[in-house]
C-alpha positions as CSV (number, residue, x, y, z in Angstrom):
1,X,0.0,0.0,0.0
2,X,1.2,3.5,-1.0
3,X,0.5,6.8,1.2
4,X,0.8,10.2,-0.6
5,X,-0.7,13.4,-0.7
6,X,-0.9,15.1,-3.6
7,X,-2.1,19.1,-3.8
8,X,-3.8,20.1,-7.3
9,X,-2.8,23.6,-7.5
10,X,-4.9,26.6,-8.1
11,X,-6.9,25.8,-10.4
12,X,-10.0,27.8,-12.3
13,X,-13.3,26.3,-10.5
14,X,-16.7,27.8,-9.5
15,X,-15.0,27.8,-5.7
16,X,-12.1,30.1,-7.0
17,X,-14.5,32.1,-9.6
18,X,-12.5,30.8,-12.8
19,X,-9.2,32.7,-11.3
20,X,-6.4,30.2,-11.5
21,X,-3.9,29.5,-13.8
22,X,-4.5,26.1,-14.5
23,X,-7.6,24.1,-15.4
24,X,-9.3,21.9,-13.9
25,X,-8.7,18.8,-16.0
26,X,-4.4,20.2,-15.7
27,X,-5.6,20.1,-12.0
28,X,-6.2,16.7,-12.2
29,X,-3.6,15.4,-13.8
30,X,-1.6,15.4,-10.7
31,X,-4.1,13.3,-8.5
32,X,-4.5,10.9,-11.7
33,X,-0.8,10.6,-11.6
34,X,-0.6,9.2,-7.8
35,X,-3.9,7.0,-8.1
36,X,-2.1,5.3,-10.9
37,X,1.8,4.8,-8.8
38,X,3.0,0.8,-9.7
39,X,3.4,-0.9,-6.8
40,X,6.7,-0.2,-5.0
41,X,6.0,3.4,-5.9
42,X,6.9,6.1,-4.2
43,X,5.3,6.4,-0.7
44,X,4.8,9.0,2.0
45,X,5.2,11.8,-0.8
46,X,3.7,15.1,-0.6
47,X,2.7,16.0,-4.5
48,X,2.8,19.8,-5.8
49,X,0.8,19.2,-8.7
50,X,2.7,16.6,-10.3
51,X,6.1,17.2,-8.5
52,X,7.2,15.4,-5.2
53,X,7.3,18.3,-2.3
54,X,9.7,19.5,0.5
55,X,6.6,20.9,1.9
């Protein structure tokens, strides 16, 4: 089992009225991209978007 977090971005929804810079469907490439980690993948990452995190 893999545990990682993984953060979107800003991202232009109704809950930010349209103002970020990305989409959403670029927001969700980054959650798309941990759900589908191989096994032996990378755990206890924290995800910017699609880059691993210092924090």
């Amino acid at each position: 089992m893999l545990i990682n977090c993984v953060h979107p971005g800003y991202c232009q929804t109704d809950i930010t009225s349209e103002t970020g810079p990305s989409t959403a469907e670029e927001g969700a490439r980054g959650p798309a991209m941990v759900v589908l980690l191989p096994d032996g993948g990378p755990s206890a990452i924290y995800f910017l978007e699609m880059q691993p995190s210092t924090f």
